[in-house]
C-alpha positions as CSV (number, residue, x, y, z in Angstrom):
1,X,0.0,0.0,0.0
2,X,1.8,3.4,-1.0
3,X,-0.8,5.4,-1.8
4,X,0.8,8.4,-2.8
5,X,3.8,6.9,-4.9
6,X,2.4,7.8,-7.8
7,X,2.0,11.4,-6.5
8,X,5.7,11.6,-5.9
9,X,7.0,9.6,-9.1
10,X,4.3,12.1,-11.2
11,X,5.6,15.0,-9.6
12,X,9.2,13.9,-10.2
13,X,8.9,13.3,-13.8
14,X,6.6,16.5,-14.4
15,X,9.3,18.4,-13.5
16,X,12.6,17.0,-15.1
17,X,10.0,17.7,-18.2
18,X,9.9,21.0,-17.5
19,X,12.6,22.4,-15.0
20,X,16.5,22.4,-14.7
21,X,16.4,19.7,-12.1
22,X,19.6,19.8,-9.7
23,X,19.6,18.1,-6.5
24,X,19.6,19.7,-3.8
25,X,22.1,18.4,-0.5
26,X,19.7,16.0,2.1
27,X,22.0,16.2,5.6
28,X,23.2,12.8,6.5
29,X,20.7,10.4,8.0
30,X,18.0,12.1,6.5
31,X,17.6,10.5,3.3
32,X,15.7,7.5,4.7
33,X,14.9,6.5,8.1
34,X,13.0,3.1,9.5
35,X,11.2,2.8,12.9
36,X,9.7,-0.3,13.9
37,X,5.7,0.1,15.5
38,X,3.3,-2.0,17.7
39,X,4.1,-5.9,18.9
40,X,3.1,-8.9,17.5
41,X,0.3,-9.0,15.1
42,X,0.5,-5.3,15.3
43,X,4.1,-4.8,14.7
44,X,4.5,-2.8,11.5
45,X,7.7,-1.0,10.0
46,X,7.1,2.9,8.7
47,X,10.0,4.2,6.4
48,X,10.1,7.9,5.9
49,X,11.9,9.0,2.5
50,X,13.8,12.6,1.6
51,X,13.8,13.7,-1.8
52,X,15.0,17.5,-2.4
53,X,16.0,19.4,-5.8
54,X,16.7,22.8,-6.8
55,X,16.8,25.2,-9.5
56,X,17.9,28.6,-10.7
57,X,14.4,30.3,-9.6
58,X,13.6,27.5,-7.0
59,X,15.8,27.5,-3.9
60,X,14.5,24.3,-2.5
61,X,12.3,21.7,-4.0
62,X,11.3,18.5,-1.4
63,X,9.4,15.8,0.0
64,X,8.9,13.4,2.5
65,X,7.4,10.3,2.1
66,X,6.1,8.4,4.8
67,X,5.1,4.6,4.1
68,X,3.7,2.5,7.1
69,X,0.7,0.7,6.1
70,X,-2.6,1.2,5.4
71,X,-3.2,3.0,8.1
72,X,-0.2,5.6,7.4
73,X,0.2,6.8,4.0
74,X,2.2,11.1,4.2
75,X,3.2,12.9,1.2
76,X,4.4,16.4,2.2
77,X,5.6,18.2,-0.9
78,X,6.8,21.9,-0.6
79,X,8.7,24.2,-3.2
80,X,10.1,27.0,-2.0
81,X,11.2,29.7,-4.4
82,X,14.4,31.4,-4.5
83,X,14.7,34.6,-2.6
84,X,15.1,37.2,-5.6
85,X,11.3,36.4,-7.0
86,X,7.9,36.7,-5.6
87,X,6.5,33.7,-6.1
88,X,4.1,32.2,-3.8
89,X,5.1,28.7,-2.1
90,X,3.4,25.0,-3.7
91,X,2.4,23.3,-1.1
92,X,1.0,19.4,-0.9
93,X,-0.1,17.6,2.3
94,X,-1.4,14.2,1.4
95,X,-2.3,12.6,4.8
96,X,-4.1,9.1,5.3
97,X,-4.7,8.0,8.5
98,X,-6.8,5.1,10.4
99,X,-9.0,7.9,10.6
100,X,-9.3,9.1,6.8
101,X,-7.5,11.4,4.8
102,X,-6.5,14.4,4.9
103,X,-5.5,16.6,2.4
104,X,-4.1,20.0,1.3
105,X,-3.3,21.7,-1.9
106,X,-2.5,25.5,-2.4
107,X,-0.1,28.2,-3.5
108,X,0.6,29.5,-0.5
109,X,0.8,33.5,-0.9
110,X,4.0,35.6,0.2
111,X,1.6,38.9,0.5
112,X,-2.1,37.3,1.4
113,X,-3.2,41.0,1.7
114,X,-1.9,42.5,-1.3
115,X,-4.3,42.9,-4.3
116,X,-2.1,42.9,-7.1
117,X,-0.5,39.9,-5.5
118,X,-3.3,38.0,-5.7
119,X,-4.5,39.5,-9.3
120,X,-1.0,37.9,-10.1
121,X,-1.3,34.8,-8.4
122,X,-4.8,33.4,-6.9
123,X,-6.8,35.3,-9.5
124,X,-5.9,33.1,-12.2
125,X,-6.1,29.7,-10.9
126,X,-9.6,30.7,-8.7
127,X,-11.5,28.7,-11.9
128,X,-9.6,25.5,-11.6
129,X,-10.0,26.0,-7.6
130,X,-13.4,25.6,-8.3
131,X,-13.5,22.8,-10.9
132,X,-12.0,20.6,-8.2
133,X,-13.8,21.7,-5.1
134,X,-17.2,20.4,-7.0
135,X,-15.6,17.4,-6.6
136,X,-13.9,17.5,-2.9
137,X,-15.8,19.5,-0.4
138,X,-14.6,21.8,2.2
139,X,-12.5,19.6,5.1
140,X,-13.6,22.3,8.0
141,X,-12.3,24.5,9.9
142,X,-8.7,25.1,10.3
143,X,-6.7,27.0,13.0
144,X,-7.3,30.8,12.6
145,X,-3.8,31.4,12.8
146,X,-2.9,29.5,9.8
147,X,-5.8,31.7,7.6
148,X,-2.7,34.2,6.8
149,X,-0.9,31.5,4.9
150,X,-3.5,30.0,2.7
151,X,-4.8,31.6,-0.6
152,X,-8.4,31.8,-1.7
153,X,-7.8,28.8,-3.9
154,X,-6.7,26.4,-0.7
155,X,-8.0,22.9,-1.2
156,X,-8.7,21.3,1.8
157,X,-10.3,18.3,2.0
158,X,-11.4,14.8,3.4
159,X,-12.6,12.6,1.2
160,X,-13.7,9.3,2.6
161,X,-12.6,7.2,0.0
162,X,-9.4,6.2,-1.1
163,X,-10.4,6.0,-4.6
164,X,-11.2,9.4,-4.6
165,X,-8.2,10.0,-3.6
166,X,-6.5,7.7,-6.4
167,X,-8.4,9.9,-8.9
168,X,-10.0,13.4,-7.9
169,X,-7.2,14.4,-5.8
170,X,-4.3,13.4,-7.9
171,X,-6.1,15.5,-10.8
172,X,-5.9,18.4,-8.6
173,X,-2.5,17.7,-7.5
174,X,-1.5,17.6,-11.4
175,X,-3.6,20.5,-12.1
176,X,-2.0,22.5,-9.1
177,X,1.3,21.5,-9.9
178,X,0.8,22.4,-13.6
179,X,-0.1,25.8,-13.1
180,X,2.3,26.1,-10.5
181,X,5.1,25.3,-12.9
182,X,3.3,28.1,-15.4
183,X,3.8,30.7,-12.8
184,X,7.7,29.9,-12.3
185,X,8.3,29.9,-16.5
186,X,7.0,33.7,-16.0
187,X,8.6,34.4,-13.0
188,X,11.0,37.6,-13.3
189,X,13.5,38.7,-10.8
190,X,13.3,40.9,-7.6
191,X,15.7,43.8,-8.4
192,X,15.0,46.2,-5.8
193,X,16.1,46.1,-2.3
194,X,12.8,46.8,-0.2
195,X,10.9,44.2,-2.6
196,X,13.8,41.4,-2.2
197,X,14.1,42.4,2.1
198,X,10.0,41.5,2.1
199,X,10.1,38.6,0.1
200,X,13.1,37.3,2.9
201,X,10.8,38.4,5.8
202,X,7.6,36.6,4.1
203,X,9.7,33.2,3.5
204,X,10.7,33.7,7.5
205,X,7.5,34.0,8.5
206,X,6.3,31.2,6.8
207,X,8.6,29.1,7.5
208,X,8.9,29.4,11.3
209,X,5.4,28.9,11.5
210,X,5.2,25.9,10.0
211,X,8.5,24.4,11.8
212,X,7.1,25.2,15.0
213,X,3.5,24.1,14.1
214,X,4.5,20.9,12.0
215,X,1.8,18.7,12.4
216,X,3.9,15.0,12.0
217,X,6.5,16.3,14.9
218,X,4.2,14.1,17.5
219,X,4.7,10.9,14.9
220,X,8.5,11.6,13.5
221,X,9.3,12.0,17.7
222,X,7.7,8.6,18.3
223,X,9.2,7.0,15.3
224,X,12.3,8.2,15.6
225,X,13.0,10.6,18.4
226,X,13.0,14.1,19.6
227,X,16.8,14.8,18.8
228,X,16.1,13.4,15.3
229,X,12.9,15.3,14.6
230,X,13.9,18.8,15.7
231,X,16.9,18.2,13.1
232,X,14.6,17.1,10.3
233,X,12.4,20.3,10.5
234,X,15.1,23.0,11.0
235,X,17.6,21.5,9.1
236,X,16.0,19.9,6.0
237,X,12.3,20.3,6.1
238,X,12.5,23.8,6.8
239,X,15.8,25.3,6.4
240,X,16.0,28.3,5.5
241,X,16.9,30.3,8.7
242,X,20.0,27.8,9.2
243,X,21.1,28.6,5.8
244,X,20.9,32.5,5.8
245,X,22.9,32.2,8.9
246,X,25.1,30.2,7.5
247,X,25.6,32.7,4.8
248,X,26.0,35.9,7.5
């Protein structure tokens, strides 16, 4: 059962069609990591792969693949774009657990406030938005303090079959990665200095929210440990603060 394999191996090969693909360093230990779960009948192994590319506009391209079971299928793809252009963030949370599944899909905005950012980047993809919500309903609420990262055109959804999953949601993920890819063909530099020192503070400000608020840092810390987990968020999954200061 891996679910979202074909997610990852689509996503792969999309790109390499369309992008300059270079791979991007994963720190040592990172690159795949095994935990045994339960005892006896119960006993079931969970490997979590790292996968991480880059490219001229694209500072950091990566995903982690968790595979343990039927009852724990994770795909969390992220790009983040490099720090001289505007773009907003793609990001992909494929979650199935003995619950259900849970799943996200958006281009997360740098400037959720700013009209002519969203005329540039929500705008056009609102109609596809809605093409797939038809088809996947609303998954609820979602913490209030997250609202400032999402876009108008954030999927969010639990569908309560895994076929739907298997084919509505990996058309959505193709379609959202497909435009995604559009937007970075057509991305254009940051030249000036205020511009470039927002986009920094935007990409900060997303990014320490989600390493503090990272949802699979309860199951990484009981798969593999704290020391392990804090290292995987701040130095892969989320990186960027330890590689600016690395640069000062």
């Amino acid at each position: 059962m891996t679910l979202y394999q074909p997610f990852l191996d689509h996503a792969i090969s999309y790109m390499e069609s369309r992008l300059d693909l270079m791979s991007y360093p994963i720190p040592e230990g990172f690159e795949s990591k095994t935990a045994t779960v339960g005892k006896g009948k119960n006993e079931a192994t969970v490997v979590t792969t790292s996968y991480a590319f880059q490219t001229p506009k694209l500072r950091q391209i990566r995903a982690a693949h968790v595979q343990g079971g039927k009852a724990l299928q994770v795909l969390n793809f992220v790009i983040f774009p490099q720090l001289n252009y505007d773009l907003p963030f793609f990001g992909a949370d494929l979650v199935t657990l003995p619950g259900g599944h849970l799943i996200a899909l958006d281009m997360q905005p740098l400037f959720r406030n700013d009209l002519a950012y969203q005329a540039k980047y929500t705008e056009p993809i609102l109609p596809m938005f809605s093409g797939h919500q038809e088809h996947l309903s609303w998954g609820g609420d979602f913490p209030e303090e997250a609202q400032q990262f999402f876009s108008p055109a954030f999927l969010w959804t639990r569908p309560q079959e895994t076929s739907v999953v298997e084919t509505r949601v990996f058309a959505a993920f193709k379609d959202y990665l497909q435009a995604y890819l559009d937007f970075v063909e057509q991305a254009e530099p940051v030249r000036d200095s205020q511009g470039l020192q927002d986009i920094e503070a935007a990409q900060l400000r997303y990014l320490r929210y989600r390493a503090e608020k990272d949802p699979a840092r309860g199951m990484f810390k009981r798969f593999y440990g704290e020391e392990w987990t804090e290292e995987y968020i701040h130095g892969f999954l989320f990186d960027l603060e330890r590689k600016l200061s690395s640069v000062n």
